[in-house]
KEPASE-180435 format. One record per residue (C-alpha): z, x, y; residue in three letters. Coordinates in nm, 4 decimals, padded with zeros to 6 digits. Example, Ala and Ser with C-alpha at 12.3 -4.5 7.8 and 13.67 -1.06 7.14 Angstrom:
BEGIN
<<00.7800; 01.2300; -00.4500>; 'ALA'>
<<00.7140; 01.3670; -00.1060>; 'SER'>
***
This chain:
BEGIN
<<00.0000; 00.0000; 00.0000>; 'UNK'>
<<-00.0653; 00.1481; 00.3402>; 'UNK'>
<<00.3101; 00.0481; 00.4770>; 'UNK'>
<<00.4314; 00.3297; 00.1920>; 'UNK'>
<<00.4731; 00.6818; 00.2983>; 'UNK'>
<<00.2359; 00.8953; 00.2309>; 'UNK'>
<<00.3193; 01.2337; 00.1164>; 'UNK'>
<<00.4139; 01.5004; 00.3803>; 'UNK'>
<<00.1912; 01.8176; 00.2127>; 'UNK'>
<<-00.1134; 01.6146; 00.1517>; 'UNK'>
<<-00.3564; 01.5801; 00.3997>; 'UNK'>
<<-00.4987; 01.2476; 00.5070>; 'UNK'>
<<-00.8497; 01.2135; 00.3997>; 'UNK'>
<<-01.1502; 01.1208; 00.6902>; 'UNK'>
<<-01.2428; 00.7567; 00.6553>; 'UNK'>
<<-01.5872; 00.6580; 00.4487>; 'UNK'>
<<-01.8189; 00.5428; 00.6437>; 'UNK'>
<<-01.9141; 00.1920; 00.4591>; 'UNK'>
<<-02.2649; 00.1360; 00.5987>; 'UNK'>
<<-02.5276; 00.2943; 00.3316>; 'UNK'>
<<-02.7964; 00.2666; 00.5849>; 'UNK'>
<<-02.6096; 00.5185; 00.8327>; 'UNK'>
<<-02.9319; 00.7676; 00.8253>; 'UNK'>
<<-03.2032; 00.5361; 00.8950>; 'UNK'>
<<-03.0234; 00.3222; 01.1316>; 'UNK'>
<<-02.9658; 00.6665; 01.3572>; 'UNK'>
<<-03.3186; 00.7673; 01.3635>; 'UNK'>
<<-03.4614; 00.4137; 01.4333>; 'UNK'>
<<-03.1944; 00.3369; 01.7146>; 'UNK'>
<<-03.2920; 00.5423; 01.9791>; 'UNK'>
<<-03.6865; 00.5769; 01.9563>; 'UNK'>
<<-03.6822; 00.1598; 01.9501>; 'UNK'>
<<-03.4646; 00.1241; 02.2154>; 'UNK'>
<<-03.6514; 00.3811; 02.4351>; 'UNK'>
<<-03.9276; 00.1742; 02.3661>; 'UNK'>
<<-03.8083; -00.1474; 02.3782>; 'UNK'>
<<-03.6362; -00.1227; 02.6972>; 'UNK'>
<<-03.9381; 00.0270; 02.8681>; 'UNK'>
<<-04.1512; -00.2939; 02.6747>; 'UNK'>
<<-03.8977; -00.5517; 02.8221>; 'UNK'>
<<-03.8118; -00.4465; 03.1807>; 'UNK'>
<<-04.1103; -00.5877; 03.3651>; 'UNK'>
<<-04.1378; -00.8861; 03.1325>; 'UNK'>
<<-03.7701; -00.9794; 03.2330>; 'UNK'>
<<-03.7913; -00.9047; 03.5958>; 'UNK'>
<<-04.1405; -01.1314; 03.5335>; 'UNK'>
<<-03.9532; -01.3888; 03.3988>; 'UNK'>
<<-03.6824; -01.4324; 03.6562>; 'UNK'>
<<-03.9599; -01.4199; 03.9064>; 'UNK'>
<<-04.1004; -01.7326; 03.6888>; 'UNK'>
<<-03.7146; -01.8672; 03.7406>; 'UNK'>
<<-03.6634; -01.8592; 04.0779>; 'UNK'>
<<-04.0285; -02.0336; 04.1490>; 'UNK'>
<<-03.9703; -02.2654; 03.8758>; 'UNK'>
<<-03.6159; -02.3827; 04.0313>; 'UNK'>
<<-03.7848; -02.3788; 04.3923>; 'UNK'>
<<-04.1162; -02.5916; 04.2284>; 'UNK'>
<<-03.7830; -02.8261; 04.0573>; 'UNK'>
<<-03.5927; -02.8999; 04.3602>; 'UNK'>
<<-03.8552; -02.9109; 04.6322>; 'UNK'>
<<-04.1812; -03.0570; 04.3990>; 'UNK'>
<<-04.1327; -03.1716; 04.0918>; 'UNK'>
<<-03.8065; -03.4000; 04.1424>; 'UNK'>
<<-03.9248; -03.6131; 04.4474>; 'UNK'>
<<-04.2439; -03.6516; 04.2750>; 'UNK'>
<<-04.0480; -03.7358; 03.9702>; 'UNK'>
<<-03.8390; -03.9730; 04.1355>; 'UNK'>
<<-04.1046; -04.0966; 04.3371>; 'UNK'>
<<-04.3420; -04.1501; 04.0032>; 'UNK'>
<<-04.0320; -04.3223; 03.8467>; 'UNK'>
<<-04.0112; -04.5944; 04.1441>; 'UNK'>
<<-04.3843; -04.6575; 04.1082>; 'UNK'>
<<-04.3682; -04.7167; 03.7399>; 'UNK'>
<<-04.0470; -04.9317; 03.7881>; 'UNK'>
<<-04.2781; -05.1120; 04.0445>; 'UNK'>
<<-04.5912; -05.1358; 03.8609>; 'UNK'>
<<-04.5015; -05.1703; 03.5263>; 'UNK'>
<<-04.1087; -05.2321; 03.4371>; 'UNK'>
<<-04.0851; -05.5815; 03.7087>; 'UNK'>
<<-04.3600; -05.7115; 03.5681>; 'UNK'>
<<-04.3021; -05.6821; 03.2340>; 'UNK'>
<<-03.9483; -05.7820; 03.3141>; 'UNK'>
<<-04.1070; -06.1007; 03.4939>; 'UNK'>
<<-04.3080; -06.1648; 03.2458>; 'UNK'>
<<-04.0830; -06.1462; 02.9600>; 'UNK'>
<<-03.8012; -06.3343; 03.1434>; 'UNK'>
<<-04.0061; -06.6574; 03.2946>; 'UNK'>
<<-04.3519; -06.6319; 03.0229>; 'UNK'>
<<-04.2443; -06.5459; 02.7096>; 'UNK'>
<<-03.9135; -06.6531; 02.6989>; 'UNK'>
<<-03.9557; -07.0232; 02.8067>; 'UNK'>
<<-04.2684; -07.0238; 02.5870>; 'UNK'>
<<-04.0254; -06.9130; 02.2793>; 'UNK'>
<<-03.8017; -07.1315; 02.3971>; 'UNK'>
<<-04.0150; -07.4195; 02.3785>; 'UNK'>
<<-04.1736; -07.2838; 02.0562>; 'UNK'>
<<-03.8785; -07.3228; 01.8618>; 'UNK'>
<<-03.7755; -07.6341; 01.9531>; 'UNK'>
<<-04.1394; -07.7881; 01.8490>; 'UNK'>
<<-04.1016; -07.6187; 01.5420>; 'UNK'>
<<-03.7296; -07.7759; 01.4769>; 'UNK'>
<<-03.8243; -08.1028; 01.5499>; 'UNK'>
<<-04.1654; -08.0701; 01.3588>; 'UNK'>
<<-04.1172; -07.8556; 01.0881>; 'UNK'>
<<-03.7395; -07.7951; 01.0391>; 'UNK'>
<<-03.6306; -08.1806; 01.0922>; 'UNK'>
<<-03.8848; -08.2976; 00.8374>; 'UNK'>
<<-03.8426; -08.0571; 00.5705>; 'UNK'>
<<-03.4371; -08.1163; 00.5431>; 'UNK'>
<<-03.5094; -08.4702; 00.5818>; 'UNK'>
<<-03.7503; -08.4626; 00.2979>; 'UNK'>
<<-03.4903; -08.2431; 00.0400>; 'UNK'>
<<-03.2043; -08.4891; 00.1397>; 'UNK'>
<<-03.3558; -08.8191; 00.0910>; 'UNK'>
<<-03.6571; -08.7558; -00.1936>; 'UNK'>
<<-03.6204; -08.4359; -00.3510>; 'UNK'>
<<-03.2542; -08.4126; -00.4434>; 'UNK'>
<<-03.2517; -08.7731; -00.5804>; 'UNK'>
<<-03.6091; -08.7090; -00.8071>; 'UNK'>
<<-03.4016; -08.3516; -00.9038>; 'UNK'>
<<-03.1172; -08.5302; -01.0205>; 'UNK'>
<<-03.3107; -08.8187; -01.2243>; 'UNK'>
<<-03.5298; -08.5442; -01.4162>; 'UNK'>
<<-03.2349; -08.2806; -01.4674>; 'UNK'>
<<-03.1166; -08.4231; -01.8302>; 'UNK'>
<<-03.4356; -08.4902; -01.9534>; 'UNK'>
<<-03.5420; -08.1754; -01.8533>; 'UNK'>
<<-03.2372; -07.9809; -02.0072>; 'UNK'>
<<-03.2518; -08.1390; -02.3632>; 'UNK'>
<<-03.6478; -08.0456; -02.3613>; 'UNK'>
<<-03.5787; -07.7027; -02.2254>; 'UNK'>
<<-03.2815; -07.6966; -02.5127>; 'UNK'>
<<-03.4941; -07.7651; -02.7770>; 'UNK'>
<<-03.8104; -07.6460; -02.7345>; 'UNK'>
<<-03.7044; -07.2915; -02.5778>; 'UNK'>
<<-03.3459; -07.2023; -02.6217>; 'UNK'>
<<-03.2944; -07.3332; -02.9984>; 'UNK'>
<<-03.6436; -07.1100; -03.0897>; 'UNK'>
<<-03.5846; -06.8054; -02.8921>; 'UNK'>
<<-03.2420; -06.7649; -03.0539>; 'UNK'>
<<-03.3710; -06.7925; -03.4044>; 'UNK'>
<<-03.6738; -06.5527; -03.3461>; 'UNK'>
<<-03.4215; -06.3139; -03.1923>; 'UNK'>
<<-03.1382; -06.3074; -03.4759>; 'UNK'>
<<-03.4202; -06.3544; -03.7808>; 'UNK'>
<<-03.7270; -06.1513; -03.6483>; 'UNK'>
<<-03.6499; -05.9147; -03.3678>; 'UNK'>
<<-03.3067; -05.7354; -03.4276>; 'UNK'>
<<-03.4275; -05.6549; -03.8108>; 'UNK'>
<<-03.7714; -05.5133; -03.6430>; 'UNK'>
<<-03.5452; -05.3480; -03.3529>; 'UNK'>
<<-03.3195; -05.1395; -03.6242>; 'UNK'>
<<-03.6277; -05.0226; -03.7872>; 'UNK'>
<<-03.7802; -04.8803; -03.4835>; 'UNK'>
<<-03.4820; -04.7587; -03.3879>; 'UNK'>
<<-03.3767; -04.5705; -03.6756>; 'UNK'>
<<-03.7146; -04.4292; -03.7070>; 'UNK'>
<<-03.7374; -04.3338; -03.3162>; 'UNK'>
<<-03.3828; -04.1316; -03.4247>; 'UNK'>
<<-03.5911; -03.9363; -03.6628>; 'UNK'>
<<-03.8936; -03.8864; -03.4340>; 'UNK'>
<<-03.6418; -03.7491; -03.1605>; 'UNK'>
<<-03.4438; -03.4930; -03.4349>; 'UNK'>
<<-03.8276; -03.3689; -03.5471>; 'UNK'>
<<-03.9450; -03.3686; -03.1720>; 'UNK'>
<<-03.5891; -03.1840; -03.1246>; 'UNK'>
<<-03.6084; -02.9095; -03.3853>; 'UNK'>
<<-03.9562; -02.8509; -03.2589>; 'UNK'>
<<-03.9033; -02.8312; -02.8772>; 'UNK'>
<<-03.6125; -02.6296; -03.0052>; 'UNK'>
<<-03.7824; -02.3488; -03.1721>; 'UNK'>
<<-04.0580; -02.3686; -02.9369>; 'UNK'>
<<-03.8404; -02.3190; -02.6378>; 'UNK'>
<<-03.6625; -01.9758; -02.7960>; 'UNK'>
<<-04.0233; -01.8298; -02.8161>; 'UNK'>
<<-04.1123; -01.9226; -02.4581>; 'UNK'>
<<-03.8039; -01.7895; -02.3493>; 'UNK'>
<<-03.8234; -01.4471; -02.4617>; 'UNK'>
<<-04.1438; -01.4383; -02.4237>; 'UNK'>
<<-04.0813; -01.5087; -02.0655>; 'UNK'>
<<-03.7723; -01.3002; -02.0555>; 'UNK'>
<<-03.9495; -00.9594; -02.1550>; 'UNK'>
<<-04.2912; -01.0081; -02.0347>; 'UNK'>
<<-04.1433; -01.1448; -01.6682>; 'UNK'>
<<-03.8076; -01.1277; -01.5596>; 'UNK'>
<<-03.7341; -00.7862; -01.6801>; 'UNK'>
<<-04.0313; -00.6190; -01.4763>; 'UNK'>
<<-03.9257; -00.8628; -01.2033>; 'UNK'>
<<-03.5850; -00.7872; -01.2403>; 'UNK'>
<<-03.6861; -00.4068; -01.2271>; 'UNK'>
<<-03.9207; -00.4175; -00.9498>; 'UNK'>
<<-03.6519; -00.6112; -00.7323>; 'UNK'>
<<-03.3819; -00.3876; -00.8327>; 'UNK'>
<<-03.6092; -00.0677; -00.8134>; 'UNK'>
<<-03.8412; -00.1356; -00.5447>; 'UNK'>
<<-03.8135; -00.4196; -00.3647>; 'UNK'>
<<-03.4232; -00.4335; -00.3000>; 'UNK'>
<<-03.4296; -00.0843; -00.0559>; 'UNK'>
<<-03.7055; -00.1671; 00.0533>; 'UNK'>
<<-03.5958; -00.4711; 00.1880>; 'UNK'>
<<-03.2432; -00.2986; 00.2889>; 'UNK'>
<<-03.5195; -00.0400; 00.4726>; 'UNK'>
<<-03.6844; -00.2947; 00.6898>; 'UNK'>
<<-03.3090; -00.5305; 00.6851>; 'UNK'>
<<-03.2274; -00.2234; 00.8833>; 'UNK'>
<<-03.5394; -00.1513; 01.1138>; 'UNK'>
<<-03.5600; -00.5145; 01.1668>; 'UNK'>
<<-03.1796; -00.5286; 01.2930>; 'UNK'>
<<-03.2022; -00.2284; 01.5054>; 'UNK'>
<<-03.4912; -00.3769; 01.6909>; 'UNK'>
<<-03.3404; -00.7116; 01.7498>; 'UNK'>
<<-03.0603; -00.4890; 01.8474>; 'UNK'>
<<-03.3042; -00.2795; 02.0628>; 'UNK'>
<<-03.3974; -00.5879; 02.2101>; 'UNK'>
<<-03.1060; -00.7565; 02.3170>; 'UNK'>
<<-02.9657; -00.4541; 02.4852>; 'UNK'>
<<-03.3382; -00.3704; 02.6622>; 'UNK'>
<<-03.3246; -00.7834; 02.7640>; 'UNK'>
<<-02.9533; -00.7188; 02.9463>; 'UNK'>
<<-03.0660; -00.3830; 03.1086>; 'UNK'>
<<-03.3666; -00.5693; 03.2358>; 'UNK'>
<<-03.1671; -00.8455; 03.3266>; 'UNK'>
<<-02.9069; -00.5875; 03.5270>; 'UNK'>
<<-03.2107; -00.4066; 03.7068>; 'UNK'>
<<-03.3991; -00.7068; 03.7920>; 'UNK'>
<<-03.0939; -00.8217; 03.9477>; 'UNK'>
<<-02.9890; -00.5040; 04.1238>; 'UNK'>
<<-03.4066; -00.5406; 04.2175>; 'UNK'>
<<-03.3208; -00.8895; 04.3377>; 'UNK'>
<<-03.0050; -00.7417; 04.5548>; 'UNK'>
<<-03.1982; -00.4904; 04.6932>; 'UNK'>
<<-03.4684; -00.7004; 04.8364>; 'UNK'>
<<-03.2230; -00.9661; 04.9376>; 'UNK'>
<<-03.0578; -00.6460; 05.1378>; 'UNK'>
<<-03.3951; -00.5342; 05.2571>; 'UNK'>
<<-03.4770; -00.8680; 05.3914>; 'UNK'>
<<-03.0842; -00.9113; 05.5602>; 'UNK'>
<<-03.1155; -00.5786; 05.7399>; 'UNK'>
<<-03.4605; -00.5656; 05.8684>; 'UNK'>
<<-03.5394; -00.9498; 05.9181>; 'UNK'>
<<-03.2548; -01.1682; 05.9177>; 'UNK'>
<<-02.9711; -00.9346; 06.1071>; 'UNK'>
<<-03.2272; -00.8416; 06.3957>; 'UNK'>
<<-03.3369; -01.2111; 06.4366>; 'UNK'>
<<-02.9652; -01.3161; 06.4058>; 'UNK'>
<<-02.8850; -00.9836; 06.7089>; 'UNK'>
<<-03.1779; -01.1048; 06.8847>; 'UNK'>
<<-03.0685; -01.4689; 06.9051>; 'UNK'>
<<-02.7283; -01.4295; 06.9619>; 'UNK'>
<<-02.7576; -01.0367; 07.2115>; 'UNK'>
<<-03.0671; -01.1948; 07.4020>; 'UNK'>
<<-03.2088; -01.5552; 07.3350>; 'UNK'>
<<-02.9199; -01.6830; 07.3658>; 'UNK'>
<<-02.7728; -01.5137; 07.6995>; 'UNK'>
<<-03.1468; -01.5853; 07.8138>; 'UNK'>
<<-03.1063; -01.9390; 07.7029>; 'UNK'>
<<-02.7459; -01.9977; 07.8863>; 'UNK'>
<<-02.9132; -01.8293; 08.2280>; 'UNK'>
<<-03.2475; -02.0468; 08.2389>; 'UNK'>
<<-03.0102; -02.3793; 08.2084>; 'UNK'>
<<-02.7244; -02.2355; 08.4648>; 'UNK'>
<<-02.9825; -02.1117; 08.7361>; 'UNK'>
<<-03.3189; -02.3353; 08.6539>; 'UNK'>
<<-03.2182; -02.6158; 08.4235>; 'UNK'>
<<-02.9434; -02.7383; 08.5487>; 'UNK'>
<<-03.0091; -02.7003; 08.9336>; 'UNK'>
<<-03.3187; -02.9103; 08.8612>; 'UNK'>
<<-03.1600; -03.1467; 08.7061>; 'UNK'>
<<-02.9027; -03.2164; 08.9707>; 'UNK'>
<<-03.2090; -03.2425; 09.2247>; 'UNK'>
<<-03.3438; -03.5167; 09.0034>; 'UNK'>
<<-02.9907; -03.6824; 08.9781>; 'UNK'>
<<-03.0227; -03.6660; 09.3686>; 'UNK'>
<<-03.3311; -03.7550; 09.4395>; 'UNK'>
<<-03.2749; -04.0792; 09.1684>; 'UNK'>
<<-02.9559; -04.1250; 09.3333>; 'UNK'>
<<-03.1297; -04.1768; 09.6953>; 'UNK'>
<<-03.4585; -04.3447; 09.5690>; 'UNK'>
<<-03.2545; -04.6000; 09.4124>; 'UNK'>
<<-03.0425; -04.6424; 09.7659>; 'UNK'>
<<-03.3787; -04.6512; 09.9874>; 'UNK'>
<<-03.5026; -04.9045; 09.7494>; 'UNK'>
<<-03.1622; -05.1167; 09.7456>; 'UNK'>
<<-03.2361; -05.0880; 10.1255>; 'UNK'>
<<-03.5761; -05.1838; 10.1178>; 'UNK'>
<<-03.4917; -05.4937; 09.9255>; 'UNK'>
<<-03.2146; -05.5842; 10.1546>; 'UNK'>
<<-03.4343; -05.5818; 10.4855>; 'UNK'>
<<-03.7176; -05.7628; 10.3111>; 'UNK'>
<<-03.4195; -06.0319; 10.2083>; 'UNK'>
<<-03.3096; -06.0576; 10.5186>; 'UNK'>
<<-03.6627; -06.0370; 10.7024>; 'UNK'>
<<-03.8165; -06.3103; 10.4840>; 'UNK'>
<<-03.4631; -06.5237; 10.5905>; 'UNK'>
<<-03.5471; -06.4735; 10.9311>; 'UNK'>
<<-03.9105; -06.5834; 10.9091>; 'UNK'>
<<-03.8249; -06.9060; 10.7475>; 'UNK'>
<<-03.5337; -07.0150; 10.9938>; 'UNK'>
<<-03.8090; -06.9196; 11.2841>; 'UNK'>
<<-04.0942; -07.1689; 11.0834>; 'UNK'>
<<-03.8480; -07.4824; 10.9900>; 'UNK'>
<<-03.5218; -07.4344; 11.1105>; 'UNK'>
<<-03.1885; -07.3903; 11.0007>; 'UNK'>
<<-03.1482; -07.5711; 10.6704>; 'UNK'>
<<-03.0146; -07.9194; 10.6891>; 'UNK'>
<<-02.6247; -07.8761; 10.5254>; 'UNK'>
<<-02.5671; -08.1234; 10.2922>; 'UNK'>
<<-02.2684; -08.3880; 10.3874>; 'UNK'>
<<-01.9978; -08.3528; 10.2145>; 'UNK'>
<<-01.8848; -08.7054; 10.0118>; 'UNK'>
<<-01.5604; -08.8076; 09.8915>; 'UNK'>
<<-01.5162; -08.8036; 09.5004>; 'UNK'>
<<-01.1394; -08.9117; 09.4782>; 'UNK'>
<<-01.1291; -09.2119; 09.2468>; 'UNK'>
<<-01.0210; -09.5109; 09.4070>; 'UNK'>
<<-00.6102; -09.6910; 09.2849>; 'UNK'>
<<-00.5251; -09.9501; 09.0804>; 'UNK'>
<<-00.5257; -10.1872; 09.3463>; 'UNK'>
<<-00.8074; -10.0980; 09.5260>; 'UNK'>
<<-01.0119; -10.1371; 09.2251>; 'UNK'>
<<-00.8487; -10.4509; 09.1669>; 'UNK'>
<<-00.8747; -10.6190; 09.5537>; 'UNK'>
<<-01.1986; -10.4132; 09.5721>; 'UNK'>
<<-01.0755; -10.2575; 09.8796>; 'UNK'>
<<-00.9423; -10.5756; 10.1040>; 'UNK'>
<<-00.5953; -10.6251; 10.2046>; 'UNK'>
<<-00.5782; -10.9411; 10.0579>; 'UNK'>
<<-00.6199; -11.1476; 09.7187>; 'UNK'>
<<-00.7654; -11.4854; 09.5556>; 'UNK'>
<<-00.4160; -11.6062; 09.5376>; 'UNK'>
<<-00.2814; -11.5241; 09.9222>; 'UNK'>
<<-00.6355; -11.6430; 10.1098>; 'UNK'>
<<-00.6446; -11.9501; 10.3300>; 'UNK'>
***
């Protein structure tokens, strides 16, 4: 066990190394890797070039005119169909069944209730003691008199065919086997065990050590194209995007702030201004032609006739009822 102590003047022997293959696998390794990683760099940074368009054609292509091709077929084809199968071929259905109930349905069960179960029962005895007599009483004698004797027979003698079709298939079976046996599974067994097994453990190896190859050449490329990607992306920040962003913020925008303080803005309260006074002359304006066009009309006709003023308090009790005298029926001479 390895928790025992192991003795103090032996030395401890170098681990085995398990893997058969060691030899092959260490000369394949690095010539296939050399080769696939300079096979798989530019078709990886290739393929995330594909990515990035692909995403871009996704989000900015392909998904409006996805959603916009789902709308239309909603439109031209779903709501219809919808339609039609809601208020066509529904009520039609509908209306189908219901004939067919009342013409076909109705009928029938009207027909088994009142004349075919009656006519069933009257014919049932007569029927049975026919049926008893002329089939069941026969068959059962031709079955216990004619066919179990003749079944035996055959029977017994199929039991003898099958022990002589045994014995034969038997012996005929051995020979085929060892025929078989020496002639091919032994060389088959030899040429897999001689041949074909290290072979096989031969390529198993070659094979793994590319796919190995492979997968480390496929995350290399993936690491350069990215560090390409960074690059460019720091390219494009430093000599596009950072002197656009110093330009707009260093002189645009100062530029911007003076043309509104000493142009903009100046003109702007002129236009107030002059709006302000045009909309006072104007006011004016309107005023004297009021008042001029007053003037004129008191000079042609006169001073407008004021209209009287009448009294609209509602007259008392008894003034409604004396109809404004001082005096009634009762106290008149």
């Amino acid at each position: 066990m390895e928790l025992e102590k192991r003795p103090e003047g032996r030395p401890q022997e170098p681990p085995r190394r398990s893997d058969p293959e060691g030899c092959v696998a260490a000369v394949v390794r690095v010539p296939v890797r050399i080769v696939a990683l300079v096979l798989v760099v530019p078709v990886r940074m290739a393929w995330d070039v594909l990515v990035v368009a692909g995403r871009f054609l996704r989000d900015t292509v392909f998904r409006p005119a996805g959603r916009a091709l789902a709308w239309l077929g909603r439109l031209l084809f779903v709501w219809p169909l919808v339609g039609i199968w809601r208020y066509a071929v529904v009520p039609l259905g509908k209306g189908v069944a219901f004939l067919g109930r009342v013409l076909l349905v109705v009928p029938a069960v009207w027909l088994y209730r009142r004349v075919l179960t009656p006519a069933g029962r009257g014919l049932y005895a007569a029927l049975a003691w026919l049926g008893r007599y002329l089939v069941v009483v026969p068959a059962a004698w031709l079955y216990a008199w004619l066919l179990t004797p003749v079944g035996h027979a055959l029977a017994w003698c199929g039991r003898g065919l099958a022990w002589c079709l045994g014995l034969i298939a038997t012996g005929v079976g051995a020979v085929l086997y060892w025929t078989t046996r020496v002639l091919v599974v032994l060389p088959a067994l030899a040429l897999w065990r001689w041949v074909l097994s290290p072979v096989g453990r031969v390529l198993a190896v070659i094979g793994r050590e590319v796919v190995d190859a492979l997968g480390h050449a496929w995350r290399i490329a993936g690491y350069v194209s990215r560090a390409f990607g960074r690059f460019l992306g720091t390219l494009w920040r430093w000599t596009v995007a950072e002197p656009a962003r110093w330009a707009y913020r260093s002189v645009l925008t100062p530029v911007g702030h003076a043309v509104r303080d000493t142009v903009l803005r100046p003109v702007a309260d002129a236009g107030r201004a002059a709006g302000r006074v045009t909309r006072q002359a104007l006011a004016a304006a309107r005023l004297t032609v009021r008042q001029t066009r007053a003037d004129v009309r008191r000079a042609l006709f006169g001073e407008p006739v004021k209209p009287r003023p009448v009294g609209r308090r509602e007259p008392s009790v008894a003034e409604a009822r004396t109809l404004g005298s001082s005096t009634t029926a009762l106290t008149k001479d």
